[in-house]
C-alpha positions in Angstrom: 51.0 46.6 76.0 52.7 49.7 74.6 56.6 49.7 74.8 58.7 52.6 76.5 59.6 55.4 74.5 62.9 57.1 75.5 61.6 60.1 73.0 58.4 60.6 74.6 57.9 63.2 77.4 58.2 62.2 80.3 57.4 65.2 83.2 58.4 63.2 86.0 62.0 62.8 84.5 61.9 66.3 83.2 61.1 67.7 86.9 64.4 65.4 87.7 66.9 66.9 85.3 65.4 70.7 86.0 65.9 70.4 90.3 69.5 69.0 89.1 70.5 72.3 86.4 69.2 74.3 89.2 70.9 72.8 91.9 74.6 73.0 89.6 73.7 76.9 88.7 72.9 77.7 92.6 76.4 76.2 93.4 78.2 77.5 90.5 76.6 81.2 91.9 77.4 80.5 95.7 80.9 79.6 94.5 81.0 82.9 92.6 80.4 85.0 95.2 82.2 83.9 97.6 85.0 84.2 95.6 84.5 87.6 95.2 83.8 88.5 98.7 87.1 86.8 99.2 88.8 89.1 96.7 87.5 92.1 98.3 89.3 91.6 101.5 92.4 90.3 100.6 93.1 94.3 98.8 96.4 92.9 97.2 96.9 93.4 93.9 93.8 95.3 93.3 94.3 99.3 91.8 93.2 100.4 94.8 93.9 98.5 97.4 92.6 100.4 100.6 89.4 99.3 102.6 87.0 102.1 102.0 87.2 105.5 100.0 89.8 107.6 102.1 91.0 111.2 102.2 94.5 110.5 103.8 96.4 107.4 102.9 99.5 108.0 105.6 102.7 106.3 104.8 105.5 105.8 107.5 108.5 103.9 107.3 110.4 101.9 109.3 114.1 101.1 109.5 117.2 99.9 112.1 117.7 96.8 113.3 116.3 94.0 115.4 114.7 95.8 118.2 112.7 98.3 115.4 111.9 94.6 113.7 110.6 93.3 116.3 112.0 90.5 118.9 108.9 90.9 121.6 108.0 87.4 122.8 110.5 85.6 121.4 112.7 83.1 123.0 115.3 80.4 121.7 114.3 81.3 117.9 110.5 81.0 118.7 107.5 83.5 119.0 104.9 83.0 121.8 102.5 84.4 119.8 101.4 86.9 122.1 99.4 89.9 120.3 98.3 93.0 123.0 95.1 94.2 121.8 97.4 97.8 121.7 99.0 95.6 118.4 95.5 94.1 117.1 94.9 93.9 113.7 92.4 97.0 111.7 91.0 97.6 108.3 92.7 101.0 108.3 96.3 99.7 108.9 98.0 97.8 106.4 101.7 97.1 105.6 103.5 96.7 102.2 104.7 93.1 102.4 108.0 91.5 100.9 106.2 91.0 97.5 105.5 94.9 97.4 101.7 94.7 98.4 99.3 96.2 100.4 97.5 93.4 103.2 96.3 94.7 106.4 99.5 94.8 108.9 99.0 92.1 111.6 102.2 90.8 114.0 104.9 90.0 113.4 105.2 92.8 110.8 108.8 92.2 109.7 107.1 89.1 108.7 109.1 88.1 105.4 111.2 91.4 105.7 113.8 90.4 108.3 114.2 87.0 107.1 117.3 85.8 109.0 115.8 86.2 112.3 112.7 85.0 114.3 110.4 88.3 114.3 108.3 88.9 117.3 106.0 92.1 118.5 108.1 95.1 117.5 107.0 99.0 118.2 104.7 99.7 114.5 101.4 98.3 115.2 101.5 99.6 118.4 102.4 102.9 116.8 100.0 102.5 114.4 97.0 101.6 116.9 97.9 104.4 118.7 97.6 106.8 115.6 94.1 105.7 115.3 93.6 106.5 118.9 93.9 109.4 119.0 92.9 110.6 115.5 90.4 108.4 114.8 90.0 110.6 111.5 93.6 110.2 110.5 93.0 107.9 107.5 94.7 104.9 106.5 98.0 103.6 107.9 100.4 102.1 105.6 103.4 100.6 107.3 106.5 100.0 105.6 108.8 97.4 107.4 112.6 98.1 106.5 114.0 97.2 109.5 117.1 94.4 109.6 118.3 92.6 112.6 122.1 92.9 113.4 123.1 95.5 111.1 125.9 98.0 111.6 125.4 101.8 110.7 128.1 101.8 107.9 126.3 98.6 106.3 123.2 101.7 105.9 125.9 104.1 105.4 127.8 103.4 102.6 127.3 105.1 99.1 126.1 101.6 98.1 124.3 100.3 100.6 121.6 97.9 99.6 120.1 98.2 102.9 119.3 101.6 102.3 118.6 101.4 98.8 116.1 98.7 99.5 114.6 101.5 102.3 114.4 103.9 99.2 113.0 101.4 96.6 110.2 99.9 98.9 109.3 103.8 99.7 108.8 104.5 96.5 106.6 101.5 96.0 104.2 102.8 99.2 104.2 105.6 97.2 103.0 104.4 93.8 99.4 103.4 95.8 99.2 107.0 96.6 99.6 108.7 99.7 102.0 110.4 101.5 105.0 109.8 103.6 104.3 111.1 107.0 107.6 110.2 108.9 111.0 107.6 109.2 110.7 105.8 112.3 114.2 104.5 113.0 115.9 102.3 116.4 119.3 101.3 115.4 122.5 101.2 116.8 123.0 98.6 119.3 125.3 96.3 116.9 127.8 99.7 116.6 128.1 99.2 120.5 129.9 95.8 120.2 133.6 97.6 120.0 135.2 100.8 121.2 135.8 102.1 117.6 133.1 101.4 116.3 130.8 103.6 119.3 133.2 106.4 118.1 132.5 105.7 114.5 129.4 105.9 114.9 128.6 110.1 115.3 130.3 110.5 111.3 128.5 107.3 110.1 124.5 108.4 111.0 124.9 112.1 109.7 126.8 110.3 106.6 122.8 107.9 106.6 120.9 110.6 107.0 122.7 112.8 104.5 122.2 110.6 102.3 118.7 109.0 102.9 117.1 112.6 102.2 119.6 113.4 98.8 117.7 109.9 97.9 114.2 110.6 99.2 114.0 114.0 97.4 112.2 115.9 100.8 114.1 116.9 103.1 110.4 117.8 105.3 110.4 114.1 106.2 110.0 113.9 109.9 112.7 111.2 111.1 111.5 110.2 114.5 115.1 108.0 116.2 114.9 105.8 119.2 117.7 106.5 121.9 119.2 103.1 122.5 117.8 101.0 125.6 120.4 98.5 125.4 123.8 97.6 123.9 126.3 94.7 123.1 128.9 96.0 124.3 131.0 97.9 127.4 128.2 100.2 129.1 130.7 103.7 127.9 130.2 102.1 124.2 126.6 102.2 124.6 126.9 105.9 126.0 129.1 106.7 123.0 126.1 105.7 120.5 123.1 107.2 122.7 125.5 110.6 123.2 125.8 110.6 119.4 122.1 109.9 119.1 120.6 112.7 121.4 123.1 115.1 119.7 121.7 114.5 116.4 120.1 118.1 115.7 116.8 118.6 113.2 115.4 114.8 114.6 112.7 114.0 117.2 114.1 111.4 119.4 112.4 108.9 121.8 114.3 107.6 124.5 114.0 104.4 125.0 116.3 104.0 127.9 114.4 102.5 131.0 112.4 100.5 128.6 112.3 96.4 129.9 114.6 94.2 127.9 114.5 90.7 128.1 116.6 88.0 129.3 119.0 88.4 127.1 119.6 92.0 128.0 119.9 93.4 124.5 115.5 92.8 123.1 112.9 94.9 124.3 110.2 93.1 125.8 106.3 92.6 124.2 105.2 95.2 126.9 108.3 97.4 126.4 107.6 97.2 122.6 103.9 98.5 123.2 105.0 101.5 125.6 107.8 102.4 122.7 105.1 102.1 120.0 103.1 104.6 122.1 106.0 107.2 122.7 106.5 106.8 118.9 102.9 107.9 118.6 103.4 110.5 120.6 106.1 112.1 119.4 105.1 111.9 116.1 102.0 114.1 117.2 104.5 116.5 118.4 105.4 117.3 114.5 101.9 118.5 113.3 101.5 119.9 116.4 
């Protein structure tokens, strides 16, 4: 009887080890690809970062305080979660996040922005929907979230304001993905309702902002599209002090958001209320290229 010889051919063993190299390079290749797939949609990071080749890459930003942030189904520090298909989630709509990227926008979009506060649904991906709507052609959305909650006009005011120096550096980051800045959406002003001075500081203080926003932005063409306040902290003439001062603001396009549902705490607009204002943004925005 011959002995076994490990260094003689042996097909069937052969046949073994092939179907297992074959099986390891299949894997390794599945892997492979569907880590690039996976690449592909994230866009962050990537030199161009948008979701198909586009003409228009439309850049708007977005400033104020908590009702521009967002505070739409939120109760006792918690979201509900809630999305309205108006504020559903699109290829063509992104946001730059608080690690200056590009991702596709999706709610909460003060997400990592507004960090003291619980964000909620607030008025841009309503907006932003609502674009698309309308001018299905427009291009891609980028949304830039600037917006902090419970912040006075002097703390956006002042000569150096990191609030509004953070505004003017995350612009310019939009920016350096190409594009252009198509308008500022800004609600602010309920926290300047709290006292009598301050409602009567407040006229001086926003023409002293937006003086100075524009000397930093370098184009003065910007469309800045302002919310007329819906709600206040204060005394209801303190509240008609700031929305006076707002509607008497000259070379602006305002929205008026009074009549708008708040919620129970009589100061947030509602989910709904947040979609209607995201549409009236929309609209008005229209109004400028008109």
């Amino acid at each position: 009887m011959s002995k076994y010889n490990p260094c003689e051919y042996d097909p069937f063993t052969f046949y073994t080890a092939m179907k297992r190299l074959c099986t390891k390079i299949f894997l390794l290749f599945l892997l492979l690809l569907l880590l690039y797939c996976y690449s592909g949609f994230r866009m962050i990071g990537q030199e161009n970062p948008y979701p198909e080749t586009v003409e228009k890459v439309n850049i708007f930003i977005l400033g104020g305080q908590s009702n521009m942030a967002g505070r739409g189904g939120v109760d006792d520090k918690e979201w509900d979660e809630y999305v309205p298909t108006e504020c559903m989630r699109n290829r063509r709509i992104l946001r730059l996040n608080e690690n200056s990227e590009l991702e596709e926008a999706e709610e909460p979009l003060h997400s990592g922005i507004d960090v003291n506060k619980t964000c909620g649904v607030g008025p841009g991906m309503a907006f932003a929907n609502a674009i698309l709507e309308k001018d299905p052609n427009f291009g891609v959305i980028v949304l830039v979230p600037c917006a902090i909650g419970g912040t006075s006009i002097t703390a956006w005011s002042g000569s150096n304001s990191s609030l509004r120096s953070q505004m003017i550096k995350r612009t310019t980051e939009a920016l350096n993905y190409g594009g252009k800045i198509r308008a500022i959406l800004w609600y602010q002003g309920e926290k300047d309702t709290e006292t009598e001075a301050a409602s009567y500081l407040f006229p001086s203080e926003y023409q002293v902002f937006l003086y100075r926003l524009y000397q930093e932005l370098k184009n003065p063409q910007i469309p800045f599209v302002q919310v007329a306040l819906a709600s206040g902290q204060g005394e209801a003439d303190w509240l008609e002090n700031v929305r006076a001062s707002q509607i008497a603001v000259k070379n602006v396009i305002t929205v008026d958001a009074m009549g708008l549902q708040v919620g129970e705490d009589g100061l947030h607009l509602t989910t709904n209320s947040q979609v209607c204002l995201g549409r009236m943004l929309a609209d008005a925005f229209f109004s400028t290229i008109s």
